[in-house]
C-alpha positions in Angstrom: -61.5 0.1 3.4 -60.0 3.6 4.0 -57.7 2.4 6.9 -56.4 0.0 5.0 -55.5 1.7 2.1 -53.8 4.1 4.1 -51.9 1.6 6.0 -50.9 -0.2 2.3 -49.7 3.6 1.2 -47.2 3.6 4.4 -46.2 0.3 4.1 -45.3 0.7 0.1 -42.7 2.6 1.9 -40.7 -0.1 2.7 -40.2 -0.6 -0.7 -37.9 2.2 -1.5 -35.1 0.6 0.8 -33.4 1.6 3.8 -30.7 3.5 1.7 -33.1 6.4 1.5 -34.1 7.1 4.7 -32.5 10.4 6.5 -30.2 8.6 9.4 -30.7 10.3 12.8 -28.2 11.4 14.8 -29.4 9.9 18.4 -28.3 11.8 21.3 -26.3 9.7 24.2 -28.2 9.0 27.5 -26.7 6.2 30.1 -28.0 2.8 28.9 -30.4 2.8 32.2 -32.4 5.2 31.1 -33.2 3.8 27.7 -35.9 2.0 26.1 -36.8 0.9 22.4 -40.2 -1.5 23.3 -42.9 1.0 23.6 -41.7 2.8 20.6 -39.4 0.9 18.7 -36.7 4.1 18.9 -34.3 3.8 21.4 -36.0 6.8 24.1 -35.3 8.3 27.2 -37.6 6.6 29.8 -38.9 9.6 30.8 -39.8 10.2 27.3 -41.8 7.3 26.7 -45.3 8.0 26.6 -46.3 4.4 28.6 -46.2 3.3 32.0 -42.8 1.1 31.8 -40.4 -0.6 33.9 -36.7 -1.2 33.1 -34.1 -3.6 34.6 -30.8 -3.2 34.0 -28.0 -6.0 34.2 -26.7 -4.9 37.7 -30.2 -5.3 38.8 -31.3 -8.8 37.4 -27.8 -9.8 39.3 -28.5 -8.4 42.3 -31.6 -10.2 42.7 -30.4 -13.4 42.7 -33.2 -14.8 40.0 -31.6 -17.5 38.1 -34.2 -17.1 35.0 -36.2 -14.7 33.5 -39.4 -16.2 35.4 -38.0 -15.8 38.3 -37.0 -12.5 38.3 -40.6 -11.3 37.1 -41.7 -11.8 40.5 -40.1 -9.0 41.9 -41.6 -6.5 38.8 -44.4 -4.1 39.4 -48.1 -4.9 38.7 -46.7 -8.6 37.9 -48.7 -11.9 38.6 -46.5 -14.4 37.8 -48.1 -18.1 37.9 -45.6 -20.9 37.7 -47.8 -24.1 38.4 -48.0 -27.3 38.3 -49.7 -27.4 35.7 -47.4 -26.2 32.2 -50.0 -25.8 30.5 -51.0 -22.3 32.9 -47.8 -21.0 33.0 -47.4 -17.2 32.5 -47.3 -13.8 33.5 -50.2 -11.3 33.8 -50.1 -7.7 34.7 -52.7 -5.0 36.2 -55.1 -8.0 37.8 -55.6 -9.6 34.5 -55.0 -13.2 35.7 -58.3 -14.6 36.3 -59.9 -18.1 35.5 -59.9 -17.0 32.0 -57.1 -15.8 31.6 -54.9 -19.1 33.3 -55.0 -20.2 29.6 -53.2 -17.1 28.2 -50.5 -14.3 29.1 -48.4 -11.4 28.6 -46.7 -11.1 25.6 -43.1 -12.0 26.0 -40.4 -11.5 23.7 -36.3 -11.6 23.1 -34.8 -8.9 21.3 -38.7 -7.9 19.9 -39.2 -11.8 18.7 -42.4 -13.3 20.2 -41.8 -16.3 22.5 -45.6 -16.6 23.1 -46.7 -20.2 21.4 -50.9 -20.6 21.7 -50.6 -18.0 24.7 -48.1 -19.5 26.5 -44.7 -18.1 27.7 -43.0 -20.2 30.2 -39.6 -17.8 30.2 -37.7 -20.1 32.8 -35.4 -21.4 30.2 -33.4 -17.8 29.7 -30.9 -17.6 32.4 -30.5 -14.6 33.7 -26.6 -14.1 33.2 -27.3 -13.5 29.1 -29.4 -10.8 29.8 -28.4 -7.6 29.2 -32.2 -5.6 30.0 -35.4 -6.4 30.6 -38.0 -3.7 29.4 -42.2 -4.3 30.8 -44.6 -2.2 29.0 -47.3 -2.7 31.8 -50.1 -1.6 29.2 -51.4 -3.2 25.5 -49.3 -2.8 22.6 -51.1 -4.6 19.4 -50.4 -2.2 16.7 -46.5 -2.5 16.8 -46.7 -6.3 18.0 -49.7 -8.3 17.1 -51.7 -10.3 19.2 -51.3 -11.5 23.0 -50.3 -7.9 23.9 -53.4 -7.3 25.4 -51.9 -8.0 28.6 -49.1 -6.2 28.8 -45.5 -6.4 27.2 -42.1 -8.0 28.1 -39.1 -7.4 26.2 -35.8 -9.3 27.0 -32.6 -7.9 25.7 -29.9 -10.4 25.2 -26.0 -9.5 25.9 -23.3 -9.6 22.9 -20.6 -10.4 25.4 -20.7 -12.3 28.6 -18.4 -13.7 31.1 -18.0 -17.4 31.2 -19.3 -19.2 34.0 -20.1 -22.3 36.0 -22.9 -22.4 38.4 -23.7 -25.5 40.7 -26.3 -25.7 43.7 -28.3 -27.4 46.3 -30.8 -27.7 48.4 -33.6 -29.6 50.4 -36.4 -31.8 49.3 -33.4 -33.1 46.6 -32.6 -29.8 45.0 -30.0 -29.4 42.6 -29.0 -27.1 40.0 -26.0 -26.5 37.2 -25.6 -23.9 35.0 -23.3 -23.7 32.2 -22.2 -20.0 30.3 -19.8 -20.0 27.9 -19.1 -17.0 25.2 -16.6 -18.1 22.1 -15.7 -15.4 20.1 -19.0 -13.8 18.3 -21.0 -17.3 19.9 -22.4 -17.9 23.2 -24.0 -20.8 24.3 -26.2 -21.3 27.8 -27.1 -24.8 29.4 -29.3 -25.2 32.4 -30.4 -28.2 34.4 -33.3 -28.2 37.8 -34.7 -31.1 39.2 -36.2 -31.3 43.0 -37.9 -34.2 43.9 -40.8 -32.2 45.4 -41.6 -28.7 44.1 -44.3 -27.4 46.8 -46.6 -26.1 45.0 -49.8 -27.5 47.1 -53.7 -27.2 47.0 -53.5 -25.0 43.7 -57.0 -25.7 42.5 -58.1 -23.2 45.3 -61.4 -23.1 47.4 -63.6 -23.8 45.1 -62.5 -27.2 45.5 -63.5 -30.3 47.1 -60.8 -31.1 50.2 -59.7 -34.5 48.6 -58.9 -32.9 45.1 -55.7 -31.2 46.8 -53.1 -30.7 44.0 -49.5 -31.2 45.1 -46.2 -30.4 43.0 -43.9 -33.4 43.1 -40.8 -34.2 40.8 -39.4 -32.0 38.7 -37.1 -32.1 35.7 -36.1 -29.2 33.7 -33.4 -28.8 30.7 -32.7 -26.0 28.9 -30.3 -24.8 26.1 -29.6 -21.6 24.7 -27.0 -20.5 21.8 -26.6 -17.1 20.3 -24.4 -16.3 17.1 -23.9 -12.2 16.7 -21.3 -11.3 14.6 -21.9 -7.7 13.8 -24.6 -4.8 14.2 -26.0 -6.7 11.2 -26.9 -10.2 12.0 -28.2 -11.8 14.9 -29.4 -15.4 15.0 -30.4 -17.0 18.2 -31.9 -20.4 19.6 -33.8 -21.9 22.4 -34.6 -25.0 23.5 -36.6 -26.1 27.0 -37.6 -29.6 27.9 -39.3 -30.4 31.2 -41.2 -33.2 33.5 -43.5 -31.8 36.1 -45.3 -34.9 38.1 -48.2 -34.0 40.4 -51.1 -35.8 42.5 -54.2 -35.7 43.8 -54.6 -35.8 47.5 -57.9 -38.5 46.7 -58.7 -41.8 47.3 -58.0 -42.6 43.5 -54.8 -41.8 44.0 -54.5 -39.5 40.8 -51.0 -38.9 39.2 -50.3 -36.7 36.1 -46.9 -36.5 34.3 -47.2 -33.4 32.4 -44.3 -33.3 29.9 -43.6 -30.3 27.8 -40.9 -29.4 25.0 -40.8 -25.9 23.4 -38.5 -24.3 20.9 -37.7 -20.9 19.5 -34.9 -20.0 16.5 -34.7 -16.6 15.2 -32.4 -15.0 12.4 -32.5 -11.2 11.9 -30.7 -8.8 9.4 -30.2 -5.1 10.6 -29.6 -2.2 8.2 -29.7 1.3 9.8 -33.4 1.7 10.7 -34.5 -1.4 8.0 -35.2 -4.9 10.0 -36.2 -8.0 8.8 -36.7 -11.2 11.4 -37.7 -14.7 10.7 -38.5 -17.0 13.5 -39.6 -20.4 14.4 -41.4 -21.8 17.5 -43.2 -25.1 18.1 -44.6 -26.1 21.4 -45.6 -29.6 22.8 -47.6 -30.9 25.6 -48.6 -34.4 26.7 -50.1 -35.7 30.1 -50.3 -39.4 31.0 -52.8 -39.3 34.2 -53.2 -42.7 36.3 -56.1 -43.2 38.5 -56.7 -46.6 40.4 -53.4 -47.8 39.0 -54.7 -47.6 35.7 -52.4 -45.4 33.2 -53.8 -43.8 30.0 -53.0 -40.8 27.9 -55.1 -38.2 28.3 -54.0 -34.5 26.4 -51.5 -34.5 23.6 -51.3 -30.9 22.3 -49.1 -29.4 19.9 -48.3 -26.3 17.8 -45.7 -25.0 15.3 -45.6 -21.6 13.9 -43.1 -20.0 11.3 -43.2 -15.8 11.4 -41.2 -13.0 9.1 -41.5 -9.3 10.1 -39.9 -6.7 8.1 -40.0 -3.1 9.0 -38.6 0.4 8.5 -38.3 3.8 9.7 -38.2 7.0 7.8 -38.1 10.9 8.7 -40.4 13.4 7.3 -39.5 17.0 8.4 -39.7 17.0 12.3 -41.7 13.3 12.4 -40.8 9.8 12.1 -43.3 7.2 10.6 -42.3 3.8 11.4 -44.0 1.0 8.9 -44.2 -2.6 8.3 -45.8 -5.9 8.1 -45.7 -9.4 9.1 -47.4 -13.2 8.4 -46.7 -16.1 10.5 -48.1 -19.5 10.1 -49.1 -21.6 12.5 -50.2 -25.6 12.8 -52.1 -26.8 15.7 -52.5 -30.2 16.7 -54.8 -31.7 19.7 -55.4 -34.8 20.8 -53.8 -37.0 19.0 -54.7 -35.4 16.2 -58.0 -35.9 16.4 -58.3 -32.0 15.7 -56.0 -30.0 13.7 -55.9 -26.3 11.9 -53.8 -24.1 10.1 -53.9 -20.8 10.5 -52.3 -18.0 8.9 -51.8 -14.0 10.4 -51.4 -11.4 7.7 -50.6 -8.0 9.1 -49.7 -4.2 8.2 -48.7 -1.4 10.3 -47.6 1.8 11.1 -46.9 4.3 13.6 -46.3 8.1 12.9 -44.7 10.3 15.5 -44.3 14.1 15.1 -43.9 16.9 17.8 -46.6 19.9 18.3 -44.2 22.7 19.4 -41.1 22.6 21.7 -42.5 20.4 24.4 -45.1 17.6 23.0 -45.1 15.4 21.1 -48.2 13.2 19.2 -48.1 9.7 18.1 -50.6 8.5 15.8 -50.7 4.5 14.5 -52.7 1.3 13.7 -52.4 -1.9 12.4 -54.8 -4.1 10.2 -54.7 -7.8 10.7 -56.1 -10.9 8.8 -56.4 -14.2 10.7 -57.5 -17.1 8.5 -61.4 -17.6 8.2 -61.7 -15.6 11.5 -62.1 -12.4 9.8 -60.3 -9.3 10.3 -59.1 -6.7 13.1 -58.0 -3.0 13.1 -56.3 -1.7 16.0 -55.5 2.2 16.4 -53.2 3.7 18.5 -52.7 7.3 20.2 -50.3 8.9 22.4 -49.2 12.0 23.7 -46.4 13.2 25.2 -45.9 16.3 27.1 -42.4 17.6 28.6 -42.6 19.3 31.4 -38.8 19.7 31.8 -35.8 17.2 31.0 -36.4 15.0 33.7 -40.4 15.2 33.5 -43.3 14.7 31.6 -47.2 13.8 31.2 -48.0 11.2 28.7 -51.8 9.5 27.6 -51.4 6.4 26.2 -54.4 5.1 24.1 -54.6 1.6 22.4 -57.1 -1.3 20.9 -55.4 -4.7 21.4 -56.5 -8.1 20.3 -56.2 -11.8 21.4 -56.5 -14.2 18.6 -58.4 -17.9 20.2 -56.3 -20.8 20.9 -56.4 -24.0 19.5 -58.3 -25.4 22.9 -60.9 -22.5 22.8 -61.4 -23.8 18.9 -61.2 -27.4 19.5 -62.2 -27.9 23.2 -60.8 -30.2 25.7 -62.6 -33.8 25.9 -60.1 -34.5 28.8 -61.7 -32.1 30.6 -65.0 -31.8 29.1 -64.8 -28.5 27.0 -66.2 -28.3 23.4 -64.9 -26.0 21.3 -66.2 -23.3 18.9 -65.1 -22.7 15.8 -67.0 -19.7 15.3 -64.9 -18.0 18.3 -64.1 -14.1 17.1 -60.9 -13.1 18.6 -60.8 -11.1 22.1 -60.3 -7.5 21.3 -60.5 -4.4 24.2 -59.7 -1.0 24.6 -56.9 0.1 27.3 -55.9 3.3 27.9 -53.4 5.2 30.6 -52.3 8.6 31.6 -49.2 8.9 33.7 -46.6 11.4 34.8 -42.9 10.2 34.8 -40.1 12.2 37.0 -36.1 11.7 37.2 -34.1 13.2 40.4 -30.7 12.8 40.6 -30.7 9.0 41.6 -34.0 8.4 41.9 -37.1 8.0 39.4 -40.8 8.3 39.9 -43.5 6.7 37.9 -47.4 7.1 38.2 -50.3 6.3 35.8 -54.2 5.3 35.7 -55.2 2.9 33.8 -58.4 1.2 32.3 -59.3 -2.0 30.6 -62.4 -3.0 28.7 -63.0 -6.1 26.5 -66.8 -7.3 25.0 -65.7 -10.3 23.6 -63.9 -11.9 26.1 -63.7 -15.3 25.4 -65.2 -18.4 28.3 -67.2 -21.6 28.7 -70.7 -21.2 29.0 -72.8 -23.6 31.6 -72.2 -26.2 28.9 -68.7 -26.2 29.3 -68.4 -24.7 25.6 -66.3 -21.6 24.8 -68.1 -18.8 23.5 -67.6 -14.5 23.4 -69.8 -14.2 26.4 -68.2 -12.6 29.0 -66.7 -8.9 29.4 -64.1 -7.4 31.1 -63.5 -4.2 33.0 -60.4 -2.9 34.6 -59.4 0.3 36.2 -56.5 1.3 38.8 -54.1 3.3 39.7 -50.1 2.3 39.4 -47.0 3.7 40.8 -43.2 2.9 41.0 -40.5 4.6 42.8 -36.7 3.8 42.6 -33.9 5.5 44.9 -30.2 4.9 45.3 -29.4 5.9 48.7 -25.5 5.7 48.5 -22.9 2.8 47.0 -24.6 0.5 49.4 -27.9 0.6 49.7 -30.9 0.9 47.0 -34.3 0.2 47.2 -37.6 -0.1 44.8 -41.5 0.2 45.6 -44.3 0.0 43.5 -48.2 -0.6 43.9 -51.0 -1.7 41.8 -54.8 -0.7 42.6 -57.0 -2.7 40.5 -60.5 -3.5 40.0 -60.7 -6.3 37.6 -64.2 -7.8 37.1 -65.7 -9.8 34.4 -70.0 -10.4 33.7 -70.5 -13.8 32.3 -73.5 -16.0 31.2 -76.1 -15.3 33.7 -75.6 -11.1 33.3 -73.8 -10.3 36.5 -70.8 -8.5 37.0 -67.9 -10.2 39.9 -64.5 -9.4 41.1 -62.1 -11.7 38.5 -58.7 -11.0 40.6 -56.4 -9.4 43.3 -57.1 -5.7 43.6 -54.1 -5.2 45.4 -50.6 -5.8 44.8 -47.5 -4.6 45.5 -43.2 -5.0 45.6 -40.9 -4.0 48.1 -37.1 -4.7 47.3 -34.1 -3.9 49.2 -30.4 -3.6 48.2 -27.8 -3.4 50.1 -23.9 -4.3 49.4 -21.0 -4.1 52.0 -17.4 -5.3 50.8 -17.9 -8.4 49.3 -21.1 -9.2 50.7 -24.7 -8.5 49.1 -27.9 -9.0 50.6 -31.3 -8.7 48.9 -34.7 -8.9 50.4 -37.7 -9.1 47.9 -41.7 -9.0 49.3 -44.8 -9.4 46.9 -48.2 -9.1 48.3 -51.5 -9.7 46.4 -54.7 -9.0 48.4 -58.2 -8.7 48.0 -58.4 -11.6 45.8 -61.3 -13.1 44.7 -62.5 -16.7 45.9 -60.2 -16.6 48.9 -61.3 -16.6 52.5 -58.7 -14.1 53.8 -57.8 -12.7 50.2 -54.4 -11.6 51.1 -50.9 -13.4 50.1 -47.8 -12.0 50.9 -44.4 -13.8 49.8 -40.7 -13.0 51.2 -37.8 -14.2 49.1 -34.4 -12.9 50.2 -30.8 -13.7 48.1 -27.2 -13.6 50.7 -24.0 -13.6 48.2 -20.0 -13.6 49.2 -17.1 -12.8 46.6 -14.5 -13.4 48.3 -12.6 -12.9 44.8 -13.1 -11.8 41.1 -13.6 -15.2 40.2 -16.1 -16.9 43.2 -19.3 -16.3 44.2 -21.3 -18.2 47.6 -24.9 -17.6 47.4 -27.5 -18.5 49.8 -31.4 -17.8 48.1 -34.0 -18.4 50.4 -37.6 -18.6 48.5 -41.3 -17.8 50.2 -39.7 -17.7 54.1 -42.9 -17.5 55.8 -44.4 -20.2 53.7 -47.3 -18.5 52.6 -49.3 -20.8 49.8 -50.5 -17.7 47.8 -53.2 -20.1 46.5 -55.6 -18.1 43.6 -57.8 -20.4 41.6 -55.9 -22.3 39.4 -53.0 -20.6 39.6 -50.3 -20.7 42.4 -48.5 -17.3 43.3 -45.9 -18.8 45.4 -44.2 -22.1 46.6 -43.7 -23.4 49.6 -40.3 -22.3 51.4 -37.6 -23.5 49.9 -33.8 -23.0 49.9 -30.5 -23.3 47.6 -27.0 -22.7 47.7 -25.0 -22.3 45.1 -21.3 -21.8 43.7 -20.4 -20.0 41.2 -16.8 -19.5 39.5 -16.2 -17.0 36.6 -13.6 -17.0 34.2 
């Protein structure tokens, strides 16, 4: 009761208006270096106390990526499982991927609005050229931005102004590609089409399976539009829109074909006064699956879910110290199976987070947030961090955190498809993580190092009965690290590592190894002229359920200008073809290839 009256004391705060709040006078740093995800106020990296990652524009360019999911495969700590299957697409950091988990994902937001829709967050539908930064907060962040930041944080940063351009492209196995990027004044609008006739992504249900229930990617169809309206530092409305076909089979003698089709939608409008914010937003997502078997055709999932949000939030000064306050509600409709099942469910939140410095050189951070989710009770979620300063270009920082994961509408309803019942007395997930790091900057390089640890006790999984239940706990300790180095004008290169040791204890009391241990990025840079070359390597090993436990995938982009206006590029995808096969998830696809044209005007 005490928390949250305290809490409703900050957050009467709001009240008084933007107008009286002391402005800050920020100091300037190179765009690079900042951040505003962690904390909300635009910081130094190196004075963020949380293991982060931040990519520039030059960056996502250089590597060739075409969308946001794309480029995620080349970011630290990063699992990035784009299957078959739509309805397991995501992104999972620190080895927190595992049969659970395929359900859920990272939370993933554009300029701090959550794209995440029943704890999904296919990102493929951003194209890369409207993005101006993408910031990773590898670590929980509940108490600033609700739940599905248990896994970890992705922040995408739109442009104001981009360059118009034309993309087209080709490649084997039916490839082709066309992009479309126009700005008009304070407007800009993004179109996107993909189709391949087959995709690659084989034997994805892993060893556990049965030789003649091989999964196999065949066609697919994707369409995307994007629009953004920004006509001051004030107001900033945006929408996206993603339809896509993804057809697969069953290497059986049934024959089995699913046609997975999924739409998803996202508007937001937000009004920006000094440090006062206030967002609205609107997402709906919607799957169907018509499966044939034996030549016989029937419907068997038809899911959906629409959710409308508002956040509104302020920050104020108070001698030294900042306290940042606010609250939110969203409201959300799910729908399953032909609405044999349906709920509505309602998120009532307040929060706050207090920063203030302890002498010259740290600084303490002090926060929580109290949350209300329909009839499934409530949730309070503190926060603590410290920051200590070495020098300018290096610091300590502890990062402390209680995160949540509210349960999806399949965990509440089950699957009959499939054979899951669902629980309606489901609690949500909620875990403790926790990191301490040390952050340096030389010259032009950067070094990042932090270890990290996980618990959750009610993890949410199916019980021998196929029904979902809070049975099963988590546990996750590592160690992390990520180095960046500009060598000269030509060549750059990043490294990074993950150590994990992700295991869960279910049902029957004991404890097993839930994902990769291992993983780790290489990528190389290097620009000559008009020519750029880019070489990207992931490996994941020590994986769990695998023979040989080790995956290791080699992507690598080759671009010509040969003027301001053209670009050739040649993106080869997974060259030595390794299936990267985990479970239900697939890591990589088979080889592929594309070339593509693009003219800029």
């Amino acid at each position: 009761m005490k928390k949250s009256l305290v809490l409703g004391i900050m957050l009467s705060l709001i009240a008084a208006g933007s107008c009286h709040a002391e402005e800050v006078k920020a100091e300037t740093f190179n765009l690079d270096e900042l951040i505003v995800t962690a904390t909300v106020t635009p910081k130094r990296d190196v004075e963020v106390p949380a293991m982060t990652q931040i990519y520039d524009a030059k960056k996502i360019e250089e590597s060739g990526a075409r969308d946001v999911m794309e480029f995620m495969q080349y970011t630290v700590g990063a699992e990035v499982l784009d299957t078959t299957a739509p309805a397991k697409n995501g992104i999972h950091f620190r080895g927190t991927g595992s049969t659970s988990r395929m359900r859920t994902s990272a939370l993933v937001m554009i300029n701090g609005v959550p794209v995440n829709v029943q704890g999904r967050s296919d990102i493929s539908a951003i194209p890369t050229s409207l993005i101006e930064r993408i910031e990773i907060v590898n670590g929980g962040g509940s108490v600033l931005y609700g739940t599905d930041a248990l896994d970890g944080m992705v922040n995408i940063i739109l442009k104001k102004k981009m360059k118009n351009r034309i993309t087209v492209g080709y490649g084997p196995h039916g490839k082709r590609v066309g992009d479309v990027a126009l700005q008009l004044g304070d407007f800009n609008f993004a179109y996107s089409y993909d189709h391949i006739n087959e995709r690659g992504h084989h034997d994805i249900l892993g060893l556990g399976s049965t030789p003649d229930r091989h999964r196999y990617g065949g066609d697919y169809d994707r369409r995307s539009i994007f629009a953004r309206y920004a006509p001051d530092e004030h107001f900033d409305v945006f929408y996206m829109d993603k339809k896509y076909s993804n057809d697969y089979y069953y290497k059986n003698a049934n024959k089995d074909y699913n046609d997975p089709d999924a739409t998803s939608r996202l508007a937001s409008f937000t009004y920006k006064n000094k440090d006062f914010k206030i967002n609205t937003y609107y997402k709906d997502y919607g799957l169907g699956i018509d499966t044939t078997s034996k030549g016989i055709k029937k419907q068997t999932t038809d899911n959906s879910s629409r959710a409308f949000g508002i956040d509104i939030n302020n920050k104020f000064k108070f001698g030294k110290g900042s306290i940042y306050v606010g609250a939110n509600f969203e409201n959300e409709n799910m729908d399953m199976s032909m609405g044999k099942y349906s709920r509505n469910q309602k998120t009532k939140a307040i929060y706050a987070l207090a920063e203030m410095p302890v002498g010259e050189k740290t600084t303490i951070s002090l926060g929580g947030r109290e949350v209300w989710i329909s009839d499934l009770g409530s949730k309070f979620c503190p926060q603590f961090n410290v920051l200590h300063k070495l020098n300018t270009n290096q610091s300590l920082f502890l990062n402390v955190n209680k995160a949540f994961r509210a349960p999806l509408a399949e965990e509440l309803f089950g699957n009959p498809a499939h054979g899951y019942a669902g629980n309606l007395d489901l609690r949500p997930e909620t875990g403790w993580i926790g990191e301490f790091g040390y952050k340096k900057v030389m010259g032009d390089s950067s070094l990042k190092l932090a270890a990290f640890f996980m618990k959750i006790d009610d993890r949410i999984d199916r019980d021998t009965t196929k029904t979902y239940r809070n049975m099963a706990e988590f546990e996750n300790k590592g160690i992390e690290f990520v180095f960046d180095q500009k060598v000269s004008d030509k060549f750059s290169y990043s490294l990074g590592a993950t150590y994990a040791s992700p295991k869960e204890r279910k049902e029957n009391g004991a404890w097993a190894q839930s994902d990769y241990k291992i993983g780790a990025n290489l990528g190389l840079h290097y620009r000559i002229n008009k020519f750029k070359a880019n070489l990207y390597s992931n490996l994941y090993a020590k994986q769990a359920s695998k023979t040989d436990g080790t995956a290791v995938g080699f992507n690598t982009n080759l671009s010509y200008t040969p003027d301001a206006h053209s670009e050739f590029a040649l993106k080869i995808i997974n060259i030595a073809n390794d299936d990267g096969n985990y479970r239900v998830g697939c890591q990589f696809p088979n080889r592929s290839a594309l070339l593509t044209y693009t003219y800029t005007f």
